[in-house]
VODO-78192 format. One record per residue: residue in three letters; x, y, z negated of N, C-alpha, C in turn. Coordinates in Angstrom, 2 decimals. Layout:
<recs>
{rec Ala {X Y Z} {X Y Z} {X Y Z}}
...
</recs>
This chain:
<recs>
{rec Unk {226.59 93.00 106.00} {227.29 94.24 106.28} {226.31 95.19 106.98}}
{rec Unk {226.50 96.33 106.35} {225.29 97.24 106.63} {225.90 97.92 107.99}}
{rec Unk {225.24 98.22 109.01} {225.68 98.77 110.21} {226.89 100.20 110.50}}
{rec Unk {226.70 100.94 109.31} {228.04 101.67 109.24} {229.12 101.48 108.32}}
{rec Unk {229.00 100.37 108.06} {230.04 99.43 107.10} {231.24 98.84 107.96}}
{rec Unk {232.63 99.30 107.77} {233.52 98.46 108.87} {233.78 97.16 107.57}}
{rec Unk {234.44 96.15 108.41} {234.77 94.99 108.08} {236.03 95.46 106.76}}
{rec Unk {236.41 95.78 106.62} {237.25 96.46 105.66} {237.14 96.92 104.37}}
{rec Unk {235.81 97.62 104.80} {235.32 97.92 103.57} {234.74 97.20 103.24}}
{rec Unk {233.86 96.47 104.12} {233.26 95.04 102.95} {234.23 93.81 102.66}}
{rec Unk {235.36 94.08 102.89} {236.06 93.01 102.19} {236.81 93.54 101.02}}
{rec Unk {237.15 94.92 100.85} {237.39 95.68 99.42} {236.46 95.88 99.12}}
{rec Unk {235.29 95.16 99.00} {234.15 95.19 98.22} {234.33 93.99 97.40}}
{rec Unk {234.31 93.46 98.26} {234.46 91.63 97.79} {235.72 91.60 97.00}}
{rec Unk {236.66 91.92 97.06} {237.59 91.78 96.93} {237.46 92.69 95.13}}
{rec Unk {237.37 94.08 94.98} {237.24 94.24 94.22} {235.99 93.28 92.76}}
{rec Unk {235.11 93.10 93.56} {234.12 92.41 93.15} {234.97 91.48 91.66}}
{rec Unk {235.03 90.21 93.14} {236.05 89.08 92.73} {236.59 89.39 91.53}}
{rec Unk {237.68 90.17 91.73} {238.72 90.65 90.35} {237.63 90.64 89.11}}
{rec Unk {237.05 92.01 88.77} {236.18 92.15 88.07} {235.43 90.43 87.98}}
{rec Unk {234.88 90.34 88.19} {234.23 88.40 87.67} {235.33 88.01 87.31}}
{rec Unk {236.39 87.55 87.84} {237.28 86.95 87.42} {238.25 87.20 85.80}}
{rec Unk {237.75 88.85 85.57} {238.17 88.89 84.22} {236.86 89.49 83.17}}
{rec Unk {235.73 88.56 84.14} {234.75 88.47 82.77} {233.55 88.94 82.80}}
{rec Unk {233.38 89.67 84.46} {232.36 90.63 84.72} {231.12 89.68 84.40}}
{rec Unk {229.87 90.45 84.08} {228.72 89.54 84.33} {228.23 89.06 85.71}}
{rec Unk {227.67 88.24 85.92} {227.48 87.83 87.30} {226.03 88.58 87.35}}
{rec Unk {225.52 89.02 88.71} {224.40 89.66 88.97} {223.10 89.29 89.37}}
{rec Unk {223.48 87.63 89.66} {222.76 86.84 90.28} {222.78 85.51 89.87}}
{rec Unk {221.38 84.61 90.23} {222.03 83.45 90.07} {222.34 82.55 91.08}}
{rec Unk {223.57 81.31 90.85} {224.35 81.27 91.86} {224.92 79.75 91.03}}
{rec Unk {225.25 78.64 92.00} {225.84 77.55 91.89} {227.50 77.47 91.78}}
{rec Unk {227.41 78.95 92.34} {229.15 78.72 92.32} {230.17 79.04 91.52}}
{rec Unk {231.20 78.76 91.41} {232.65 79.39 90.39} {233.30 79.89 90.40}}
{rec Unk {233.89 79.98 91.59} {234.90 80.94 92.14} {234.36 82.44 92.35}}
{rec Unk {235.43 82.99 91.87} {234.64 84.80 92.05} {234.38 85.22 93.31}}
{rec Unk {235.35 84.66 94.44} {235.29 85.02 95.53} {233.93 84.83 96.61}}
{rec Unk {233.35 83.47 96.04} {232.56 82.91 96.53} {231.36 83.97 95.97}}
{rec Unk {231.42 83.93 94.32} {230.12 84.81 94.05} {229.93 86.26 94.45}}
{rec Unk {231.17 86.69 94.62} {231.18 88.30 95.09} {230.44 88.10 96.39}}
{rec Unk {230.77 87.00 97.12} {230.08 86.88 98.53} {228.11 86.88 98.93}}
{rec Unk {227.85 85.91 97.67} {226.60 85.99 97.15} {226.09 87.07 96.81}}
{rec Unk {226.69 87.71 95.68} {226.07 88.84 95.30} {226.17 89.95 96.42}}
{rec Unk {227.02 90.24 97.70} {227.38 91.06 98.37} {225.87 91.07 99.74}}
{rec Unk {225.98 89.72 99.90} {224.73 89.02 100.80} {223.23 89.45 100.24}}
{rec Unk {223.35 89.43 98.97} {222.11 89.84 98.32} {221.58 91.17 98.28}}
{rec Unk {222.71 92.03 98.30} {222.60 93.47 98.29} {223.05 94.42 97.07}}
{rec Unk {223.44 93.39 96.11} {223.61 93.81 94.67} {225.02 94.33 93.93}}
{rec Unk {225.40 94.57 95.17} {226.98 94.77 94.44} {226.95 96.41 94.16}}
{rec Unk {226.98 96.64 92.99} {227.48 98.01 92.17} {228.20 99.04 93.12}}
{rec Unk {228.88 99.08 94.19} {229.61 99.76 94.85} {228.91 100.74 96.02}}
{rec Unk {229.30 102.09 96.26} {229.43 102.60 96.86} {230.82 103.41 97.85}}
{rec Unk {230.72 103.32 99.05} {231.41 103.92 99.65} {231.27 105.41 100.07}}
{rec Unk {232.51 106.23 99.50} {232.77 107.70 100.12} {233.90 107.77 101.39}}
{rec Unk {233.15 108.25 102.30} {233.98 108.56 103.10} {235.05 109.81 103.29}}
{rec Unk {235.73 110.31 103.81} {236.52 111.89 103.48} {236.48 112.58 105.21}}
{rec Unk {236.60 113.67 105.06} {236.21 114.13 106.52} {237.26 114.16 107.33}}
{rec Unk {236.97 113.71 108.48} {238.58 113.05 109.22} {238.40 114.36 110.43}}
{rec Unk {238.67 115.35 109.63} {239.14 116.35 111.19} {240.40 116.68 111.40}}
</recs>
């Protein structure tokens, strides 16, 4: 988790991740594991996950 990353958003990272693998995505990495959840975690640790966050201006 990158330092202006709240815990939240990296778990709707993962989370979206997951889904996507789970209906077929390619995996980005290589990895021992099966579960999407697990690999979203891998690939998330690695740095490789497709996602960006926008923030909106909170005044």
């Amino acid at each position: 988790m990158n330092a202006q990353e709240s815990r939240y958003e990296k778990a709707r990272k993962l989370g979206a991740r997951a889904l996507q693998l789970a209906h077929g995505a390619p995996v980005l990495i290589e990895t021992e594991h099966t579960q999407p959840i697990l690999i979203a975690a891998e690939e998330y640790d690695a740095g490789v996950l497709p996602f960006t966050v926008k923030r909106g201006d909170h005044k």
